[in-house]
Phi, psi and omega in degrees: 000137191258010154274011214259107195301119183267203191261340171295313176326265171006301184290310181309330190268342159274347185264347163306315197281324179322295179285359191254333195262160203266195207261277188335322198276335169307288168337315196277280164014287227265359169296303190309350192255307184311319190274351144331295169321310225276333176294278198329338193279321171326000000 
């Protein structure tokens, strides 16, 4: 299928969304994946 989003697509398509989303919504972003990490790590 030629729709089908390849792993390069993926990236591009989170550093779009990345540079785009406001310095809050970053800030929460990357508190939620450390505090994600920090369960896994447990």
């Amino acid at each position: 299928m030629s729709t089908k989003l390849t792993y390069g697509n993926l990236i591009r398509i989170d550093w779009y969304f990345y540079r785009n989303i406001s310095k809050f919504e970053k800030i929460g972003m990357i508190v939620y994946l450390l505090a994600n990490r920090s369960s896994f790590q447990s």
